[in-house]
C-alpha positions in Angstrom: 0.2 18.6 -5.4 -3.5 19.0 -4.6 -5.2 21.8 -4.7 -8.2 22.5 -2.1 -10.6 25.5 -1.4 -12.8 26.2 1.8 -15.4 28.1 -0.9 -18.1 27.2 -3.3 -16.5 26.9 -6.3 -18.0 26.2 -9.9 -16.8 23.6 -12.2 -18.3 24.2 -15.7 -17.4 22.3 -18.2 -18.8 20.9 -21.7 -16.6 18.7 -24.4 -17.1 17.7 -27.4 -14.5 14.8 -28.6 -13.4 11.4 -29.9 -12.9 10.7 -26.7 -14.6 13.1 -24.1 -13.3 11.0 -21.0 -9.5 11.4 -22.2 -10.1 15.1 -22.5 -11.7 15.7 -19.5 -9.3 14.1 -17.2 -6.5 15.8 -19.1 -8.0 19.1 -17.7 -8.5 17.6 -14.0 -4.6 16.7 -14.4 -4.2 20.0 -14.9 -6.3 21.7 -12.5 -5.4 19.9 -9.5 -1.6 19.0 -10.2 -2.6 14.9 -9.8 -1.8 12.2 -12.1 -4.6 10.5 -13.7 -4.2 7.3 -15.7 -6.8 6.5 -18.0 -8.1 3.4 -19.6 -9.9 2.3 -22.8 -12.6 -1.2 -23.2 -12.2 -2.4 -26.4 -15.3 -1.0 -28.5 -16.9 -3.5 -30.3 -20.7 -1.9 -31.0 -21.6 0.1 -33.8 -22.8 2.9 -31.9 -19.1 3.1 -30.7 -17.9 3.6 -33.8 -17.5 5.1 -37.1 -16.7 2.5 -40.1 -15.8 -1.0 -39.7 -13.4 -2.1 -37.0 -10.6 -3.3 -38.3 -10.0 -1.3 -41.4 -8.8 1.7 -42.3 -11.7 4.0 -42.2 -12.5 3.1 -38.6 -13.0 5.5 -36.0 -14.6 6.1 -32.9 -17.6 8.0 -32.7 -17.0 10.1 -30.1 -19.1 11.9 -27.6 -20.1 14.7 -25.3 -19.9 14.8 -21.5 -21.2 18.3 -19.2 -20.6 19.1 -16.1 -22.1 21.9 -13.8 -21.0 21.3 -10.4 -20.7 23.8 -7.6 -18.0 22.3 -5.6 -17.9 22.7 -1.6 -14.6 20.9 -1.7 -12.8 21.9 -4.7 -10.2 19.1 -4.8 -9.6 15.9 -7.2 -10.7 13.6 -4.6 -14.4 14.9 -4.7 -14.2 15.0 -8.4 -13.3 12.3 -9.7 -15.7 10.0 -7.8 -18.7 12.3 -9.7 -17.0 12.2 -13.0 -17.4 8.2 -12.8 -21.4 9.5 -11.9 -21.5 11.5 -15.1 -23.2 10.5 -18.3 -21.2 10.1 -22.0 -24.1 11.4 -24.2 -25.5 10.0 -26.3 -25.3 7.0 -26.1 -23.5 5.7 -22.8 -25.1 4.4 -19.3 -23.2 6.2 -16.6 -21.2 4.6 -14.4 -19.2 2.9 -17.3 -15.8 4.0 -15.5 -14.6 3.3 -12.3 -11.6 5.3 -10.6 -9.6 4.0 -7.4 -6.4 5.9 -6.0 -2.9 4.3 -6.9 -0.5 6.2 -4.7 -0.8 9.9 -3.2 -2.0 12.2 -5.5 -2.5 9.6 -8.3 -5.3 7.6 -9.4 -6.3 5.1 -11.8 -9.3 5.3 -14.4 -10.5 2.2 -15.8 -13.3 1.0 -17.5 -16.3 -1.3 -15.8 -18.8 -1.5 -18.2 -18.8 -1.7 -22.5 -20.8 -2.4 -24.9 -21.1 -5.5 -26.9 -21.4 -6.3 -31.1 -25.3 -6.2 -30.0 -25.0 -3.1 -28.0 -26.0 -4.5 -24.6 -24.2 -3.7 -22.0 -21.5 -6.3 -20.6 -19.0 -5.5 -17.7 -15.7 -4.4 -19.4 -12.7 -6.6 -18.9 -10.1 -4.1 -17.9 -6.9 -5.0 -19.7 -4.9 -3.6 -16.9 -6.5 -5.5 -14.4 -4.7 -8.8 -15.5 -2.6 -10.4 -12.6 0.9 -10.6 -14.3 4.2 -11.6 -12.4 7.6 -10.4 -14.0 11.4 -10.5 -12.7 13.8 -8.5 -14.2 17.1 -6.8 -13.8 19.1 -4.2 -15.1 16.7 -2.7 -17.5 15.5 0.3 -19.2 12.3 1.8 -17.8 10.8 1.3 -21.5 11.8 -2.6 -21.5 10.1 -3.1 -18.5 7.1 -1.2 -20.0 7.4 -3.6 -22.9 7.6 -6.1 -20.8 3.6 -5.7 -19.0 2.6 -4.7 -22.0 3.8 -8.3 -23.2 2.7 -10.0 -20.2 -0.7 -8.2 -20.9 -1.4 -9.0 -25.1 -0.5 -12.7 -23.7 -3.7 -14.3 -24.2 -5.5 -11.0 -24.3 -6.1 -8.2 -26.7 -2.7 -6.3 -27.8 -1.5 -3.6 -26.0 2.0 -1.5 -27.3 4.1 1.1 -25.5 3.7 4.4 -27.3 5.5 7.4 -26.2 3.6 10.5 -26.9 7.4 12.7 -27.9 11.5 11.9 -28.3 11.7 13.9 -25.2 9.2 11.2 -23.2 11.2 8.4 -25.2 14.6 9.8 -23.8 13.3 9.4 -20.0 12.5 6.2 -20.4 15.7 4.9 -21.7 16.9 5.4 -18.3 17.5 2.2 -16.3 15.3 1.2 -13.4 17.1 1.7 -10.1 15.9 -1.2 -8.6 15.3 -4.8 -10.1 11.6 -5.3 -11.1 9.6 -7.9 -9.1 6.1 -8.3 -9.9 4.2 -11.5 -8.1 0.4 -11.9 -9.8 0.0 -8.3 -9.0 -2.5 -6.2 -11.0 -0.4 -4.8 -14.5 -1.5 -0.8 -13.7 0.4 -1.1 -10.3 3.5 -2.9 -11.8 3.1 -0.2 -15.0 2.7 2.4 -12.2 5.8 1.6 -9.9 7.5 1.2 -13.3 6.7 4.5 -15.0 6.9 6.7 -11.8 10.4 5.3 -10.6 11.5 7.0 -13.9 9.6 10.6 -13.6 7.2 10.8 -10.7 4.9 13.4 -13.0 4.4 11.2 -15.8 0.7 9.4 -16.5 -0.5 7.3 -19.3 -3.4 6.3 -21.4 -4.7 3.4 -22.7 -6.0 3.7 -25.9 -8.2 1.3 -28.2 -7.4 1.7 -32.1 -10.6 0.6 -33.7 -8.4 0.0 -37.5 -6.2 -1.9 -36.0 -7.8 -4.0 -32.9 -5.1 -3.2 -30.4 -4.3 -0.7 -27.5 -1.6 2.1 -27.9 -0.6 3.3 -24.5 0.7 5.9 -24.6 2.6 7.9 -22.2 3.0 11.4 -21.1 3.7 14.4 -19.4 0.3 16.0 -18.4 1.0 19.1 -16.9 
């Protein structure tokens, strides 16, 4: 469901988090009724992070991200495309995520630019974005989840499903009603086809653990 308006409307909005991207598309989920998945770089500079990566005290450092918009067209389709615009104070560059749409009324978030060990900035390598080609039949939704996130950690940086409640695990122990065919096609479609076969309302997030080196994605109901 989309939600539109013919009027000027304002969207004000300041956060303060870990991860002020995640949060702020959690409310656009919200606001407009469309499914958002959202993606993590792996953080590697020190201005990322809090502690060392890879131990125990490790954290991410967080951020802050405003917006003061007055919207002639207040839909997610207009917003999102000036979210991606919008900088991550204080340290970030704009333009470090990119959005495209998956199918109506969802749409993938990704990351196109991170920072280095140095702190330059690199183009990201979206761990999503990795061709992968899977056949499989007569499976659970979560095995085939299992499965991309297998075909992703191969050769890559780990990635693990993570179901965000029981209730979110119980969905996707239902088999997929169709076999899964994926030919060198890009892992967020094949995770998307997957995880929207099994509750069209469902999005996920991928999500960089800075103790542990690997991605958690986890999977939700945002609304």
């Amino acid at each position: 469901m989309k939600v539109q308006g013919s009027a000027i409307k304002p969207l004000m909005m300041r956060v303060l988090a870990v991860r002020p991207m995640s949060t702020v598309l959690d409310v656009l989920q919200r606001r407009y009724g469309a499914v958002v998945t959202y993606e993590e770089p792996v953080y590697e500079c020190r201005c990322d992070l809090l502690g060392k990566v890879g131990t125990a005290q490790a954290r991410l450092a967080g951020g802050i991200i405003r917006l003061g918009w007055a919207l002639e067209q207040d839909s997610v389709e207009q917003v999102l495309p000036m979210l991606m615009k919008t900088q991550i104070r204080p340290r970030d560059a704009n333009r470090m995520f990119a959005v495209r749409e998956a199918e109506a009324g969802r749409y993938h978030v990704y990351p196109v630019k991170a920072r280095n060990v140095q702190g330059d900035l690199i183009p990201a390598k979206p761990l999503m974005s990795k061709r992968i080609t899977l056949r499989m039949e007569k499976v659970t939704s979560a095995e085939a989840i299992e499965a991309v996130c297998a075909a992703v950690s191969n050769g890559g940086p780990p990635v693990a499903l993570a179901p965000s409640s029981p209730s979110i695990a119980k969905t996707l122990e239902r088999p997929l009603p169709e076999p899964l065919v994926a030919d060198a096609q890009e892992a967020r479609d094949v995770l998307g086809r997957v995880l929207w076969a099994a509750a069209p309302e469902l999005s996920w997030q991928c999500l960089f653990d800075p103790r542990t080196r690997k991605h958690r994605l986890v999977v939700y109901d945002p609304f």
